[in-house]
Every structure is written in C-alpha cells, then in structure tokens.
C-alpha positions in Angstrom: 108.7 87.6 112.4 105.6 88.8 111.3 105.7 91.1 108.3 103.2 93.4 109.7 100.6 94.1 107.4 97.4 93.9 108.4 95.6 92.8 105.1 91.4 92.4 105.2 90.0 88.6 104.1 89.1 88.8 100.4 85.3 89.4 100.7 82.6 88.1 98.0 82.0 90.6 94.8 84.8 93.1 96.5 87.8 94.4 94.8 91.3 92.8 95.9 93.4 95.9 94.8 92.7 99.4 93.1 95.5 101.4 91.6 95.1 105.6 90.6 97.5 106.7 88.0 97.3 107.9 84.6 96.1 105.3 81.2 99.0 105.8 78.1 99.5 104.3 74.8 102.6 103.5 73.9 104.0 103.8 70.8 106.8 100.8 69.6 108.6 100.2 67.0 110.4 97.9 67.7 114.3 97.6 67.6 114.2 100.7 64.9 114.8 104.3 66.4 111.9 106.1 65.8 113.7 108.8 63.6 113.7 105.7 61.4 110.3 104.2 62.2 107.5 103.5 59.4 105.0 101.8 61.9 105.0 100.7 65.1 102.9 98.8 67.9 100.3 100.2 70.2 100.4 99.1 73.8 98.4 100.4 76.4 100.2 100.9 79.8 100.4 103.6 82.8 102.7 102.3 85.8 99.7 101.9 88.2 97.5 100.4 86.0 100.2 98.0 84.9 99.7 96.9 88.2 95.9 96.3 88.5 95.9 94.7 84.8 98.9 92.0 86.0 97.5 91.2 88.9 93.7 90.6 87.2 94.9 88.7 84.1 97.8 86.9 85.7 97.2 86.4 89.0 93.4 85.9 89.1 92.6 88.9 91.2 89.5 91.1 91.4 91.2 94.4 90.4 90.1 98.3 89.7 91.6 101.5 88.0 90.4 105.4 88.9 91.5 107.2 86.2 91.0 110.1 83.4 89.1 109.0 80.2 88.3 110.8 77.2 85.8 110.3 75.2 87.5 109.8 71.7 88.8 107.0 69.5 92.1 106.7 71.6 90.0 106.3 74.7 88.4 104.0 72.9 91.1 102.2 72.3 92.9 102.3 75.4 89.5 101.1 77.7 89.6 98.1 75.6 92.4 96.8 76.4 91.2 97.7 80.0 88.2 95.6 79.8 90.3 93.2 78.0 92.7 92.8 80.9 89.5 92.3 83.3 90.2 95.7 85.2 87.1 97.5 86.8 87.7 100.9 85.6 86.4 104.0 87.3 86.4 107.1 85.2 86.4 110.8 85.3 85.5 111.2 81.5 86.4 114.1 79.5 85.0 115.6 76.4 87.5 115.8 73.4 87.8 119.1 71.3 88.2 117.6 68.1 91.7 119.2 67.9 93.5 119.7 70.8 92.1 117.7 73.7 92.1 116.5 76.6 94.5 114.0 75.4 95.4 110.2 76.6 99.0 110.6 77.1 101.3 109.2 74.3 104.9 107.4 75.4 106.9 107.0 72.6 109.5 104.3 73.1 111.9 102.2 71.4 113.5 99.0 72.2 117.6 99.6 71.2 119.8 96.3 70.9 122.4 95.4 71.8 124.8 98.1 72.5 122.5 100.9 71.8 120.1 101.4 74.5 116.1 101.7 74.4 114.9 105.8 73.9 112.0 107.4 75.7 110.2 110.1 75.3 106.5 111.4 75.7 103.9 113.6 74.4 101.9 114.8 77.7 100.5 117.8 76.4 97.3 118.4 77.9 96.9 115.4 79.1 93.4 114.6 80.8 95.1 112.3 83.8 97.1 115.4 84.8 94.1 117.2 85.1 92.7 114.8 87.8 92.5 116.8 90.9 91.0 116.3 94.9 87.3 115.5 94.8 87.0 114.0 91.8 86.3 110.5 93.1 84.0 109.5 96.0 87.0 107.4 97.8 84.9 106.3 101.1 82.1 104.7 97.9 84.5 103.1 96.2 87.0 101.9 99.1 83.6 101.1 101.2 81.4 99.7 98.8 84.1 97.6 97.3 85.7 96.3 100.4 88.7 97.2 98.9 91.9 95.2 100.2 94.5 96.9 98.8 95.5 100.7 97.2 98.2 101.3 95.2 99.3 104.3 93.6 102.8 105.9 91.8 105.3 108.4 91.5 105.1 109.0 88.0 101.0 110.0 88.2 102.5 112.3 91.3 104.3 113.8 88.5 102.1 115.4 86.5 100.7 118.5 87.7 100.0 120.5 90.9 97.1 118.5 91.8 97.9 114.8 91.2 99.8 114.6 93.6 97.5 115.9 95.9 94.7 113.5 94.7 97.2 110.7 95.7 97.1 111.7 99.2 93.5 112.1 99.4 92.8 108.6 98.0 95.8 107.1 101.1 93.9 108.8 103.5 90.5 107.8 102.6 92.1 104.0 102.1 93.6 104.2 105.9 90.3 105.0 107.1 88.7 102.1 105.4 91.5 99.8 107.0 93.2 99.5 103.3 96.9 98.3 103.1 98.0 101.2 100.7 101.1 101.1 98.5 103.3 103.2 96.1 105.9 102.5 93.3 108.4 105.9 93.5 109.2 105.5 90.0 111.3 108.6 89.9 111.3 110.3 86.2 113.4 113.2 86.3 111.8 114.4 82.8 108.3 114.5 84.4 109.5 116.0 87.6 112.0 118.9 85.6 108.6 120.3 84.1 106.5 120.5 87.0 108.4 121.8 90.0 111.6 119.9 90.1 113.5 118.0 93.0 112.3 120.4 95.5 108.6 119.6 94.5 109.3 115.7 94.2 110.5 115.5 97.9 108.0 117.5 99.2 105.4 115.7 96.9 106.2 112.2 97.8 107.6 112.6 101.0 103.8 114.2 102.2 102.5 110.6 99.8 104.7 108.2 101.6 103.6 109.6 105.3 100.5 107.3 104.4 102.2 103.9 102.7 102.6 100.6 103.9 104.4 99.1 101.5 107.0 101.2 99.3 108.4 100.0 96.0 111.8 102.1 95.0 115.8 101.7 94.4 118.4 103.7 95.6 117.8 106.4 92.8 114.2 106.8 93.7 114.6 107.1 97.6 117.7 109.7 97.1 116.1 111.8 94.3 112.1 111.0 95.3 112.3 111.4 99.0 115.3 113.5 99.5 117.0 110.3 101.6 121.1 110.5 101.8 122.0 107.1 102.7 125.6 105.7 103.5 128.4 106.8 100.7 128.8 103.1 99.2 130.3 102.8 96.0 129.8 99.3 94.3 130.6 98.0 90.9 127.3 95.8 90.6 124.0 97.0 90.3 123.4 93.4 92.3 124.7 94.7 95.0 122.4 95.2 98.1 124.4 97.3 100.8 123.3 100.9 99.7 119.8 99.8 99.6 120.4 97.9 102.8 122.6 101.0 103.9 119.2 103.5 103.4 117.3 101.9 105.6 117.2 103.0 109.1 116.7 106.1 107.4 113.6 105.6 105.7 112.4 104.2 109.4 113.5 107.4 110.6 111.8 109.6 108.4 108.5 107.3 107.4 107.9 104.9 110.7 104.3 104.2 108.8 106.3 102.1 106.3 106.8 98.6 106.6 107.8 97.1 103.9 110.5 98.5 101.1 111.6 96.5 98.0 112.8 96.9 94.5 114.5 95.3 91.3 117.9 94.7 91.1 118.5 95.0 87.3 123.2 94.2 86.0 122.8 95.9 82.3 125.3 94.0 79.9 123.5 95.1 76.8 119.9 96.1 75.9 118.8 92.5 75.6 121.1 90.8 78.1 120.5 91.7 81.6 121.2 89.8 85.2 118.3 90.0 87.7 117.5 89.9 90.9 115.3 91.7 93.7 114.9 92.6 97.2 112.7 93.6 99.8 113.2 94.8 103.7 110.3 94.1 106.3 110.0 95.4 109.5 109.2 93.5 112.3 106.5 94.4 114.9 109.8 94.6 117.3 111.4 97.0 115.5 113.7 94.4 114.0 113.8 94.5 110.5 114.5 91.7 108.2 116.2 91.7 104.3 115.0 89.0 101.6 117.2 89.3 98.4 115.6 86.9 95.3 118.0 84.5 93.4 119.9 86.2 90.3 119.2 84.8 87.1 120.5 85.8 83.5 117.1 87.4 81.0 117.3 87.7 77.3 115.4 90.9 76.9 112.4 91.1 74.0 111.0 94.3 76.1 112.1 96.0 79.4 109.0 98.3 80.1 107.1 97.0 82.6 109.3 94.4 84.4 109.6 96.5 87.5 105.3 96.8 87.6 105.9 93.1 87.0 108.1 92.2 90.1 105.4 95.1 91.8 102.5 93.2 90.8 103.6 89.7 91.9 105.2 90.7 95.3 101.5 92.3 96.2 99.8 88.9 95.2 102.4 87.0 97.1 101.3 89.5 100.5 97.2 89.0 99.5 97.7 85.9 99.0 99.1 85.0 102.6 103.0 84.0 101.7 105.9 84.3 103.2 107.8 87.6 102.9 110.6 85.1 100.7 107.9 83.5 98.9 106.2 86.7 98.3 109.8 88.3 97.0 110.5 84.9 94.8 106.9 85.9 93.2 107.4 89.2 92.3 110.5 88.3 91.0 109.7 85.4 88.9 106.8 87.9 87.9 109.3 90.2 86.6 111.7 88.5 85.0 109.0 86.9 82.9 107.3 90.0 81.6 110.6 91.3 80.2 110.1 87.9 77.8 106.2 89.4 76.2 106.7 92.9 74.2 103.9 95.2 75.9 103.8 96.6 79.4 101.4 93.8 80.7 101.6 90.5 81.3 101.2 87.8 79.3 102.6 85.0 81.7 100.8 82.5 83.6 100.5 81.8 87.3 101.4 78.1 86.8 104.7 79.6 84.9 105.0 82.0 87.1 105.2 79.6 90.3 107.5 77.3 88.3 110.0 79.7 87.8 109.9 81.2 91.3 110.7 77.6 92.7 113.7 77.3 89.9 112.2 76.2 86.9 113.7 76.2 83.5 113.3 77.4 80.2 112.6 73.4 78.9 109.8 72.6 76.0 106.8 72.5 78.1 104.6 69.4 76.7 
C-alpha cells in the first residue's frame, strides 16, 4: 500500500524541510521548583523549530526556520544556538525598546521527580513571534528558490494571537502550490488557547490549518480539543492503548480527506522519571484503505520530557524523506523520541547510528 505522499527528490543546495513557529528560551532548573530555584539552565526551543534543529543536527538534513527575531542579547543568544544546530534561519527582526520589547518568549519549566510532576509556565508578554502576521515572508521565494521538500508548522505558534494562525495558512498554501508535502504537530495547550479566543477559536483556527496538511501529528486530546473531533466513547486504563486513536479515525477522513497520514506518541506515566513508550501512526491508502503501524513499547528513565514528542516528530519525517517504509519510518521517530527524553534540553543530542540501533532493538550496553 503506498503511503501516499508525494515527496520531491532532494535537489542540490535546496532545503529538505522548513518549519514556522515561534524561537523560546527555556528556563530549567532542574529537579528544584522554581519557587525554590537559585539558577537554572538556558535552552533554546519552540516546537517547530525543535523540529528543523533535530532533523539538521541529527539526522543530517538541510533544514530552515521563518521566524521573529529581536535584536537584543536574548536574540543573541537564542540565534546561536540556531546556527549552532545548522538551521537556516529566516527572520523578521524586531527592534527592542530597551525595556519592554518585543520580547523572545520565555518558558519557564521544571523537571519534578518522582512523584511530583514537572511545572510549566510562560512569560509571552509581547512576544515578537505573536506579532508575525500574513505578508511577512515572501513564501513562493523561499519555497521556490529553495526547492523546498517539506513544510511543517504547529499548533502552539497557531496559538498566539489573531494573526499567527493566519500566517500558518498562508505559508500551507503557498507550500501546496510549490508541490510541498506540508505538515502540522496540533500540540494543543489549553493555557495558550484560554488567552486568545478559546476552544471555539482553536477549532476554527486549526480546523481552517489542517484543510491544507498532509501529514498530521496529534493524540486523542489534540484531535478532540484542537479540531473539535468526537470520536468513539472508549474508556481504557492504559495510555498504550490504541483503539480511541484508532476509533477517531474515519472521522478525521471525514472531515480532512487532504490528510494522509496521522500519528502520535503513546506516553504510560508511572512517575516523572519512569515512563513506558510507544507510538503510532495511521496511513491512508490511495484506495481508500487505511493502514495502522503501532512502534514496540519500551520502558525510559526520564532526565527531561520536553521535547520527546518533536523528537518522535522529527524522526518520523526523516524516515518519510528518506524513502522508508511507513513501519520503518514509525520505528524512527520513535527510537528518535525515546532517546531525546535521555539529553536535558529540547533538542537532540542523539546520533543517527544510535538512533538506528535502537529502532532495530538495540540496548543500553557500553558502546566500545
């Protein structure tokens, strides 16, 4: 069965993927609650970008941001570690006040233990990325001139204001007329969503975002709260457990026949550093069959969660680009995954060598 995605031959000096979404710096301390905190780490993430920067550093991919940027030490800072993760960034810059902004979004997040969980929180206030609005990027240059392969974008830079959102859809149209497999992670955040419209908003929002996709990343959660999709009643004790996912389906055919390939993380929380994963994805055929891959489960000891569902995102997209099978490309992404949750950061640290080992059941052995 063929997966049905149509993906363009990597071409010489073009870009293999381009994500739009907002840049953060995350602020971790660690295992203490911040109440308690005296210093912490500074990581620089943003779901979409997590994306690009995986995929570039681990993978081996020619990759590209669009994005806000202010011109101030914490932009500074932040396009860095941009560069540093090989990503192609283009910017809309912004001027900094000296005291107020535009800002580079801070997320402020802990990392609990054991029976106390991790705490997030954020400090968005005028943040330059939610000021990015239609027209602020020439798409056909940058999709044209690129030979871009691949576009990828997120629910959580949907989020932000009134006109992110709509910047979203202009990008997925300008990719679909450059023949450019386009993709979006729903990442549902209700705290984003409460402050800038609500459910209401985030159905319409998405729902007119996902009329464009090809391949959708999201778990039951997201496609209930994010696209307004009721699915079958199915109670189940494990978070493992496929058959409301599987259950949703023929209704996101129904309502999005442009999609054609959904998947998501499978994540069993014992305790904040013990967790049982897994992953799934659900292809549709070009004969309107449609075909569900689940990953193995395996057991993670957890240094840092953020970012292990941009991990399995990340290597589920190379695994596509890169020609693999629909299981192969699931195995990937969730290999991918698991590993990240073993770095502390939002981006990837791992290997592609490791990687592949652990999707074809490797172990945690001395490597010498």
């Amino acid at each position: 069965m063929s997966h049905g995605l149509n993906i363009k031959a990597p071409a010489a000096g073009g870009l293999d993927f381009v994500s739009l979404g907002a840049l953060v710096h995350r602020l971790d301390p660690g295992i203490i609650p911040f109440r308690k905190a005296s210093n912490f780490d500074v990581h620089v993430s943003g779901g979409e970008f997590n994306t690009s920067a995986n995929l570039s550093d681990c993978f081996g991919l020619a990759t590209g941001v669009t994005t806000a940027m202010v011109n101030y030490p914490i932009g500074d800072l932040i396009h860095e570690r941009v560069r540093a993760m090989g990503v192609r960034p283009f910017y809309k810059r912004f001027e900094h006040n000296g005291v107020n902004g535009p800002n580079m979004a801070t997320v402020f997040s802990d990392r609990g233990h054991g029976v106390r969980g991790p705490v997030v929180f954020y400090n968005r206030s005028n943040e330059a990325g939610a000021m990015l609005k239609p027209g602020d990027f020439d798409w056909d240059a940058i999709f044209g001139d690129n030979n871009v392969r691949w576009f990828h974008s997120g629910g959580i830079f949907a989020a932000l204001s009134e006109t992110t959102g709509e910047l979203i859809i202009e990008a997925m149209q300008a990719a679909k007329r450059h023949g450019v497999v386009t993709s979006l992670d729903l990442n549902y955040r209700e705290k984003l969503w409460k402050i800038s419209g609500g459910a209401h908003r985030a159905i319409s929002t998405l729902s007119r975002v996902v009329e464009n996709v090809d391949v959708l990343v999201g778990n039951e959660e997201d496609l209930q709260k994010g696209l307004g999709i009721e699915g079958p009643a199915v109670e189940t004790s494990s978070k493992l457990d496929i058959g409301m996912f599987a259950g949703m389906m023929d209704d996101v055919v129904r309502k999005f026949p442009n999609v054609k390939v959904v998947a998501t993380t499978l994540r069993e929380v014992h305790s904040t550093s013990h967790h049982t994963w897994s992953a799934v994805a659900y292809f549709m055929g070009q004969d309107g069959s449609g075909k569900m891959i689940q990953a193995p489960h395996c057991d993670l000891n957890v240094i840092d969660r953020v970012g292990g569902g941009d991990g399995f995102a990340s290597g589920f997209i190379y695994g596509l680009l890169a020609g693999e099978t629909p299981e192969e490309a699931v195995k990937i992404g969730w290999a991918h995954g698991a590993l990240l949750t073993t770095f502390p950061g939002d981006t990837t640290m791992a290997t592609l060598d490791q990687v592949k080992a652990f999707a074809k059941g490797g172990s945690a052995r001395i490597q010498r």
